[in-house]
C-alpha positions as CSV (number, residue, x, y, z in Angstrom):
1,X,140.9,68.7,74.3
2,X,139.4,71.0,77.3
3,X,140.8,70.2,80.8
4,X,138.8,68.6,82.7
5,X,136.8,69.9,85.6
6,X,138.7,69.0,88.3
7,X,142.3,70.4,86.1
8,X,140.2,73.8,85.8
9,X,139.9,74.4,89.2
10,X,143.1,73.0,90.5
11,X,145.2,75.4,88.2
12,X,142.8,78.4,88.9
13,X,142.5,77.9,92.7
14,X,146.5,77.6,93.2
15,X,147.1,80.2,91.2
16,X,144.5,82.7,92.4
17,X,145.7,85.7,94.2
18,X,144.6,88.6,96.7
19,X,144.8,91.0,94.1
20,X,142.7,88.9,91.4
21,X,139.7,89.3,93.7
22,X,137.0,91.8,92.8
23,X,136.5,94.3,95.6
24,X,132.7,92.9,95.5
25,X,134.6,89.5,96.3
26,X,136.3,90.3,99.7
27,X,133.4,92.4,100.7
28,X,131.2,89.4,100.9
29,X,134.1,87.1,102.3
30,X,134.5,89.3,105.2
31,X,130.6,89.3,105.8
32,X,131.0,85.2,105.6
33,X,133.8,85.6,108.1
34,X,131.8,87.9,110.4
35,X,128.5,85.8,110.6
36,X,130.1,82.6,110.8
37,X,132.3,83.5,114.0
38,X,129.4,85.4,115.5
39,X,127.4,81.8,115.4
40,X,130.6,80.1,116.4
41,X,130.5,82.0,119.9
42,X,127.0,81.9,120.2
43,X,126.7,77.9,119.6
44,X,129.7,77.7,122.4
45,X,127.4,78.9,125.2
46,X,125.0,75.4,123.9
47,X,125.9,72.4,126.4
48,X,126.5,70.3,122.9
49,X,129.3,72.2,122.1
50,X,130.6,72.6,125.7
51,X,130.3,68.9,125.9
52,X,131.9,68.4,122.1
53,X,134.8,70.9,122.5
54,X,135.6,68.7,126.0
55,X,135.8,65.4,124.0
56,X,138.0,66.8,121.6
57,X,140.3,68.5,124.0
58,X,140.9,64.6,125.8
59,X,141.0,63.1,122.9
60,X,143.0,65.3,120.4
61,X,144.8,67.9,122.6
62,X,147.7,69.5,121.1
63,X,150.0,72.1,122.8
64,X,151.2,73.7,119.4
65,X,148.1,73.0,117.3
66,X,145.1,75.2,116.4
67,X,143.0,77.2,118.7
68,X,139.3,76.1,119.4
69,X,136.9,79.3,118.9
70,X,136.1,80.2,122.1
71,X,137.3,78.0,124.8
72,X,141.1,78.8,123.8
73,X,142.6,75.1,123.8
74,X,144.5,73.4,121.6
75,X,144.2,70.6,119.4
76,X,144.7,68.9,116.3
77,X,143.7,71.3,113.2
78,X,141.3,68.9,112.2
79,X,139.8,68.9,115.5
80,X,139.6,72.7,115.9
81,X,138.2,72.7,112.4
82,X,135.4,70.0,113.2
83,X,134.8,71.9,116.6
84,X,134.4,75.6,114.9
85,X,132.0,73.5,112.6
86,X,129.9,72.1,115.5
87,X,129.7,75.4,117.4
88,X,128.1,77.4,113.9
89,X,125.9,74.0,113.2
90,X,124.4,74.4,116.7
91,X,122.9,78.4,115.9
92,X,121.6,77.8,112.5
93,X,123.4,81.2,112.1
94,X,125.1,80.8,109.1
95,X,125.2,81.4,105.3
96,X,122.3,79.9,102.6
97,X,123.2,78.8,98.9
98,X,121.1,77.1,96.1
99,X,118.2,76.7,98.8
100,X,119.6,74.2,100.9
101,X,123.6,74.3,101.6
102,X,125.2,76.3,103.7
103,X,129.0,76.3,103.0
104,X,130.6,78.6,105.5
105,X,129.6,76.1,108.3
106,X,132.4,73.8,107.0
107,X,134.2,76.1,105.2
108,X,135.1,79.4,107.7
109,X,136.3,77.2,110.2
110,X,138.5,75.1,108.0
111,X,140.2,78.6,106.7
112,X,140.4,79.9,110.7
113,X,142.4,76.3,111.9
114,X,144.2,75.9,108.9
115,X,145.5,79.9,108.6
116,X,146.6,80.2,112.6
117,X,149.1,77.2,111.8
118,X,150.5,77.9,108.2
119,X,150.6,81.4,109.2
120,X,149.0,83.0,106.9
121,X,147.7,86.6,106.5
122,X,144.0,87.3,106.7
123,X,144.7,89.0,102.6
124,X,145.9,84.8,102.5
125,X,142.6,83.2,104.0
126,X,140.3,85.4,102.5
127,X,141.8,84.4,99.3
128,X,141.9,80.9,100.0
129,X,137.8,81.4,101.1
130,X,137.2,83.0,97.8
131,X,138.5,79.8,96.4
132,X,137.0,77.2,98.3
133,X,133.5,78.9,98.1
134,X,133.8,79.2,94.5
135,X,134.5,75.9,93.9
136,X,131.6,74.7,95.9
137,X,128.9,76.4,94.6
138,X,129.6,76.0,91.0
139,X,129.9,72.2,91.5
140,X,126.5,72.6,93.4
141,X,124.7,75.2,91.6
142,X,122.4,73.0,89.5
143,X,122.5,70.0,91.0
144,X,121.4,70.4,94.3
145,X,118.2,68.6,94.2
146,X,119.4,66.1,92.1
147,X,121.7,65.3,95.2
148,X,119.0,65.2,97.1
149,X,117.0,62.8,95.2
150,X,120.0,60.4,95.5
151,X,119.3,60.4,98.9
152,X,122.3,62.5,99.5
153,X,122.4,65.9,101.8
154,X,123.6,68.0,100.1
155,X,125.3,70.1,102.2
156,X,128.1,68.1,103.2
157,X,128.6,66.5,99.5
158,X,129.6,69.9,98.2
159,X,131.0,71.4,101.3
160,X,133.4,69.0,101.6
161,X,134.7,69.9,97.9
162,X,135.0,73.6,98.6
163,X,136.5,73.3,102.4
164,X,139.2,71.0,100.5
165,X,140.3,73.8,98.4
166,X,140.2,76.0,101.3
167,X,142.6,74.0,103.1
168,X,144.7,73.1,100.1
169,X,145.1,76.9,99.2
170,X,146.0,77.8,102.5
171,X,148.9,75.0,102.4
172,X,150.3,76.4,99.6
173,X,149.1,73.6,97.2
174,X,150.5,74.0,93.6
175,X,148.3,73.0,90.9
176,X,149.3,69.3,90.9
177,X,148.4,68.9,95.0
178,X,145.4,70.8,94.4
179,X,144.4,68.5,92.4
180,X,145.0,65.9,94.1
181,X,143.2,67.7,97.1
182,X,139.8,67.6,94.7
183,X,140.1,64.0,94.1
184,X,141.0,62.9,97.5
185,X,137.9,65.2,98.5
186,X,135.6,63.8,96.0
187,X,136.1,60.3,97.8
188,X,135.6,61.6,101.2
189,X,132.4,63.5,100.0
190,X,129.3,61.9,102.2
191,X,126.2,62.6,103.7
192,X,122.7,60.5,103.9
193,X,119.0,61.9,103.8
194,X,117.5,59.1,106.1
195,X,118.9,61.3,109.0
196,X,116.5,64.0,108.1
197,X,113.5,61.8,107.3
198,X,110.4,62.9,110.0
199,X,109.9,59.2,110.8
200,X,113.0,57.8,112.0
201,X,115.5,60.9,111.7
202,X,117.8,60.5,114.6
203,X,120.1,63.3,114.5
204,X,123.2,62.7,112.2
205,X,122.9,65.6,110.6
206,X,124.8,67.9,113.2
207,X,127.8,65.9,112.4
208,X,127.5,66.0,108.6
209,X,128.9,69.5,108.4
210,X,131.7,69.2,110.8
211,X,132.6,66.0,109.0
212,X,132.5,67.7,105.7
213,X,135.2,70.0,107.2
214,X,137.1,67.1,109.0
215,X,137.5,65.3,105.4
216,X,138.2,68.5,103.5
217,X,141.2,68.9,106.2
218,X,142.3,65.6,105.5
219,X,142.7,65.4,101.6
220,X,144.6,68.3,101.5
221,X,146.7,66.8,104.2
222,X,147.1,63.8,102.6
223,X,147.6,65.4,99.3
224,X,150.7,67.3,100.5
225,X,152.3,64.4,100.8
226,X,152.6,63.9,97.4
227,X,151.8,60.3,96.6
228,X,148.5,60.9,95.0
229,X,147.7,62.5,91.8
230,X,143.9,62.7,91.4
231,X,141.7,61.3,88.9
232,X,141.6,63.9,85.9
233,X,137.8,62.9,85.5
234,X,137.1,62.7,89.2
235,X,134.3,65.3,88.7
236,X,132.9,64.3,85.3
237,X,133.8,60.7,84.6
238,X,131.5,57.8,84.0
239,X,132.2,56.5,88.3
240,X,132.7,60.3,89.6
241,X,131.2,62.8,91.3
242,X,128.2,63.7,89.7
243,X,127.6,60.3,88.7
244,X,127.7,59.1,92.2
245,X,125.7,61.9,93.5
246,X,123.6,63.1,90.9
247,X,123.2,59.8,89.4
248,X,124.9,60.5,85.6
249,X,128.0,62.2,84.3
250,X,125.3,63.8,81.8
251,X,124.2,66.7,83.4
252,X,121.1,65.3,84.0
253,X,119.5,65.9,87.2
254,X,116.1,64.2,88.4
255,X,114.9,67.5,89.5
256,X,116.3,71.1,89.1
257,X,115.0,74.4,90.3
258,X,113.4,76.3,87.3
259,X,116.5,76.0,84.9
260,X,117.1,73.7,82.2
261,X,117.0,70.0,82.4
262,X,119.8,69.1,81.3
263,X,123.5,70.9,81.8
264,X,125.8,71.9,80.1
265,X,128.8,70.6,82.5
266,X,131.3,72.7,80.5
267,X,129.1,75.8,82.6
268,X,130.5,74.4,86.0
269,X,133.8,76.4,84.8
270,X,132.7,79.0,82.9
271,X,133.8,82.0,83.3
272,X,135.7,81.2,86.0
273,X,137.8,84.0,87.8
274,X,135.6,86.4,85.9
275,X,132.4,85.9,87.4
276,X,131.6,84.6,90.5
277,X,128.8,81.8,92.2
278,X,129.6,83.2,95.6
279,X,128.1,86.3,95.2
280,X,124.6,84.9,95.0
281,X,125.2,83.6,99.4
282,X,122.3,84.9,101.4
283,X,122.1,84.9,105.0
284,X,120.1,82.6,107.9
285,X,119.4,84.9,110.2
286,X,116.4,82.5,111.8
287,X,116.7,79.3,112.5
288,X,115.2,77.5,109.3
289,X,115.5,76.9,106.1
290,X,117.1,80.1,103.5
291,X,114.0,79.9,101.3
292,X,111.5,80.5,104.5
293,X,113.4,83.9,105.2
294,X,111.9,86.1,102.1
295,X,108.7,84.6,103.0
296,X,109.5,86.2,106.5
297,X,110.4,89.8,105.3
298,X,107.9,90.0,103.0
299,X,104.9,89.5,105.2
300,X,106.3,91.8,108.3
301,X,106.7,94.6,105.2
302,X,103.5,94.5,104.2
303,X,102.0,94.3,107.8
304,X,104.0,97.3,108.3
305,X,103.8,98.8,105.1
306,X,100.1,99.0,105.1
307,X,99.5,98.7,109.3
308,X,97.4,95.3,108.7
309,X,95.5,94.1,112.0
310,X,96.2,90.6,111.7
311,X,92.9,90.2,113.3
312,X,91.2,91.6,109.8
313,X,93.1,89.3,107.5
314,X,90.4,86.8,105.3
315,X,93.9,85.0,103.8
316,X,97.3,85.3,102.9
317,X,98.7,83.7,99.3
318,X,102.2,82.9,99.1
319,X,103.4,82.2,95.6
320,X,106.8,81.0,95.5
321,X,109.3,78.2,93.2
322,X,107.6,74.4,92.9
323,X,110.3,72.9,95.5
324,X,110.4,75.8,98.2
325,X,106.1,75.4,97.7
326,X,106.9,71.7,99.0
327,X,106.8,70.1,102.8
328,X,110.6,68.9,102.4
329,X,111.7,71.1,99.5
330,X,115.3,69.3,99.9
331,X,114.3,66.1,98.8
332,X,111.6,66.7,95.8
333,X,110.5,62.9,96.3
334,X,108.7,63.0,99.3
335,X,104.8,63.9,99.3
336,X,103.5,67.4,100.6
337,X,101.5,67.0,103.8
338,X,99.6,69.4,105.9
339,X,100.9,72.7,107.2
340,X,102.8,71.9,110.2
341,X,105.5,74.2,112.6
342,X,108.5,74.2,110.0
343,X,106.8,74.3,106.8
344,X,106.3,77.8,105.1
345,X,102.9,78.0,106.4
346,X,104.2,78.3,109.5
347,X,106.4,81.1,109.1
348,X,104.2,83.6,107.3
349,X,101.2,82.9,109.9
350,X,104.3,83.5,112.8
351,X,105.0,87.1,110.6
352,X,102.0,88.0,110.0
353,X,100.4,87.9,113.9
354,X,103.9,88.6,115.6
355,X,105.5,91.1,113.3
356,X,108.7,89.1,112.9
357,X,110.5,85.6,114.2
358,X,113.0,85.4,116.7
359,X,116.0,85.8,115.1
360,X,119.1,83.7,116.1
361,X,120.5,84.5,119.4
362,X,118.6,87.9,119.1
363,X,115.1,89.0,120.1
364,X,112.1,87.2,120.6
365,X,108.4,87.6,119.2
366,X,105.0,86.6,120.3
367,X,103.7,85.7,123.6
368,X,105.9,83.0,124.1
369,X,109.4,82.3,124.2
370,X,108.6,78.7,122.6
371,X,106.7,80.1,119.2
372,X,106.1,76.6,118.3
373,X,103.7,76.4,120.8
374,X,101.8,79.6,120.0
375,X,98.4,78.3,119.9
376,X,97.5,82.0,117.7
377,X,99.9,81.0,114.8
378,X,99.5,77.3,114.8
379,X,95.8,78.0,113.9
380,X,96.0,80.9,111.3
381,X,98.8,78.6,109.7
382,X,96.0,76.0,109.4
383,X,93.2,77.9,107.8
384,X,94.4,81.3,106.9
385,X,97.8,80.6,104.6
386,X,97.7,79.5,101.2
387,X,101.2,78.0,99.4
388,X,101.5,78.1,95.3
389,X,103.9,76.5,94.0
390,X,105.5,76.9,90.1
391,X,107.8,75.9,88.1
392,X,108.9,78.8,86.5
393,X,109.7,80.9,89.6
394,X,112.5,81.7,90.2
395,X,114.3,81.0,93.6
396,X,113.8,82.4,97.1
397,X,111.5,85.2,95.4
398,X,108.3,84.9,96.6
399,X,105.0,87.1,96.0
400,X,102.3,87.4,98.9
401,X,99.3,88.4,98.4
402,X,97.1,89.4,101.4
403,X,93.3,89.3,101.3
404,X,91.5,91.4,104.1
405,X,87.8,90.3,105.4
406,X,86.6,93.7,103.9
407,X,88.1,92.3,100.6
408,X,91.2,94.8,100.6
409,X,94.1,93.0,99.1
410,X,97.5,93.8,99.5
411,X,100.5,92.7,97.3
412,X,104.6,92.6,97.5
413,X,107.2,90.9,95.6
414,X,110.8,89.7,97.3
415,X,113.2,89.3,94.4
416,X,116.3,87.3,95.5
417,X,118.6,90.4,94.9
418,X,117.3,91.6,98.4
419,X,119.0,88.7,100.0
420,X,121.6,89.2,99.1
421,X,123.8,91.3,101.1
422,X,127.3,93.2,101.6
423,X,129.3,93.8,104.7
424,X,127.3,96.5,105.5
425,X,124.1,94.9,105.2
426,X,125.2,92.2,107.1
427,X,126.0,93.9,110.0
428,X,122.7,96.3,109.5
429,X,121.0,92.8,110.2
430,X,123.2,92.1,113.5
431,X,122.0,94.9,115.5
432,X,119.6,92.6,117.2
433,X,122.3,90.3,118.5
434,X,124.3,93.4,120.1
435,X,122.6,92.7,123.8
436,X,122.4,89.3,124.4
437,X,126.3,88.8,122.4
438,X,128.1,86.7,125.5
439,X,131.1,89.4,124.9
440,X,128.8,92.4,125.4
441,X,128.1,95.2,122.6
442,X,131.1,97.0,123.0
443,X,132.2,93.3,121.9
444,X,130.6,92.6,118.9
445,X,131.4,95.6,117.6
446,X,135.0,95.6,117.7
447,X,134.4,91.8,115.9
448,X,132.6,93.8,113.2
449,X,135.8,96.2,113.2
450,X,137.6,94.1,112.9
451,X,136.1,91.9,110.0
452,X,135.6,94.7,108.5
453,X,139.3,95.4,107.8
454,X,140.5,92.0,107.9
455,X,142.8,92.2,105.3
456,X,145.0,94.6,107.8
457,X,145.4,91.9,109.8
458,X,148.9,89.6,110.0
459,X,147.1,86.1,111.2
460,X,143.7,85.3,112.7
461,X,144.9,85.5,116.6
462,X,142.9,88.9,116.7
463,X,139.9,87.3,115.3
464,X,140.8,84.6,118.6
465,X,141.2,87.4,120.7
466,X,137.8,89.3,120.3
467,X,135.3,85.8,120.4
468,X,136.8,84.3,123.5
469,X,136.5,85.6,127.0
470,X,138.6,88.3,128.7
């Protein structure tokens, strides 16, 4: 009899080592590392986060706990793990899987609280990051919309699995407290849509993140105290996981992306160690949703490519997959609707007459520093920008086509690969953020040193050091 999903990843995760991880691996964990603090120290300078971190201090200060990013104090390591969590939430800096999760908001600041007090080497919390991430996306990979159709976000369903294993890794969990870490995790697990519904949204989802790290702190806590064992079926069992969030333990989703409609849940572990999910993280560099960002690039290139006067253009045609094509590509259920600020629409007309989008905490474009209230876009969005949306296309790849008065058309595909970047590319990408970093440029850049050989480094107190002030 095969072990069961949860057993699978218990045994690899607590047994997984530094030196088991693919160069290609801790490459892309120190890029996570590197974007996720740089959001954390921008989402500081946000009164939320000033007012968050001062809540936290009075209600859970704690002179030999963890350090909060930025401000210094100390507190509880669940509360400096739900702080770090606000601070990156705030930006909308931060990494992009499967469309619409984002992991390293829960899950880098859950490996930075939890390494400062078990002492662990950076070569330990990269390792422990490698786990956690891995375990998150492949639970999440194809069932992301199916969460969603639950009425779940997903984001904090799966994020709370993978920032478990972080935790639990970092406490030394053996296989049988890793596995009770999953199962405790799997009941913490929550998250509702409602929040981010446009008629009576009110704002829960900056918490669902944090909390996603808060309760991944807490089961491997609790599970260190040995008196729980897990559910061996937690994942995969008639009441578990995926039947409570996806809504059957068949692998079954309502809705999937442009894969098959029904999985194979032996794949959620396959080839585990060998290959891995994690690789396929893009990152947010504007503040909306990953699948809006090719769209983005894809337009300034071909304004640049083939110096387009935006004044000349007849139409642009966006092809891209069905549930990106959609007003609320996150929950498949709801109706399209007009083009609106927010929707892809948007973002291409914002491209294609600016030459870019302000990027987070970086450079502005346009006329205004509000370009939601560029009067120029709003209107080319309306009449000028054409969505198509397929089945069979594959994810965050779109196609634009752009149709000039004179009947001159220009074309460009954005395969997914493109998003897809190293260390390198990351910081290639964080150039524009060098002048307006609240540490300076000398200081970013000895962050990106720094990151950049993190596995040199004996704990995180010199990742402490170079994102709080002098």
């Amino acid at each position: 009899m095969a072990d069961s999903i949860a057993r699978t990843f218990a045994r690899w995760a607590a047994n997984l080592t530094y030196e088991d991880l693919p160069p290609v691996v801790v490459d892309k964990i120190k890029s996570l590392i590197l974007l996720h603090l740089t959001a954390a120290v921008i989402g500081a300078q946000r009164p939320q986060a000033k007012e968050i971190i001062h809540a936290i201090k009075a209600e859970e200060g704690k002179p030999d706990g963890a350090t909060i990013i930025w401000d210094g104090g100390k507190v509880t390591r669940i509360a400096a793990t739900y702080a770090g969590a606000e601070m990156i939430h705030l930006t909308g800096l931060m990494d992009s899987y499967r469309m619409i999760t984002h992991p390293g908001c829960s899950l880098i600041p859950t490996a930075i609280a939890n390494a400062e007090l078990e002492g662990a080497t950076l070569k330990q919390m990269i390792t422990a990051l490698a786990a956690g991430y891995e375990v998150g996306c492949r639970l999440s990979y194809d069932f992301v919309p199916g969460t969603a159709a639950r009425g779940f976000r997903p984001a904090p369903i799966y994020h709370t699995m993978g920032a478990a294993v972080v935790a639990g890794k970092l406490m030394g969990h053996d296989e049988a407290k890793m596995m009770a870490t999953i199962g405790i995790a799997a009941n913490c697990a929550s998250g509702l849509y409602e929040t981010a519904t446009e008629s009576v949204g009110g704002g829960e989802t900056g918490v669902q993140d944090p909390n996603a790290a808060r309760q991944g702190v807490f089961a491997a806590m609790t599970a260190r105290e040995g008196h729980i064992r897990g559910s061996e079926d937690i994942i995969e069992g008639p009441f578990g996981f995926y039947n409570a969030f996806v809504g059957n333990n068949q692998g079954k989703p309502k809705y999937v992306f442009d894969g098959p409609e029904v999985i194979d849940l032996a794949s959620v572990t396959a080839g585990l160690g060998a290959t891995y999910k994690l690789l396929e993280l893009m990152y947010r560099m504007y503040n909306t949703g990953g699948y809006n960002h090719p769209t983005i690039n894809l337009m300034v290139e071909l304004r640049d490519q083939h110096h387009i006067d935006p004044a000349a253009i007849a139409q642009v045609e966006v092809t891209m997959n069905w549930m990106e094509s959609m007003r609320a590509p996150h929950v498949p259920m709801w109706p399209t609707t007009p083009p609106r600020v927010g929707t892809t629409h948007y973002f291409v007309a914002h491209a294609a007459l600016n030459g870019g989008f302000p990027q987070v905490g970086g450079h502005t474009f346009g006329p205004t520093e509000d370009p939601t209230k560029d009067e120029a876009v709003l209107e080319f969005m309306q009449t000028k920008v054409q969505i198509v949306g397929r089945e069979d296309w594959p994810m965050f790849s779109p196609s634009i086509t752009v149709l000039m008065q004179d009947g001159t058309r220009y074309s460009g595909h954005y395969p997914y690969a493109r998003m897809q970047w190293n260390f390198d590319g990351l910081v290639e990408h964080l150039e524009d953020l060098k002048e307006k970093w609240p540490l300076g440029p000398d200081g970013l850049q000895a962050l990106v040193d720094a990151c950049r050989t993190a596995e040199s480094l004996p704990s995180v107190e010199p990742l402490h050091a170079l994102t709080r002030p002098k």
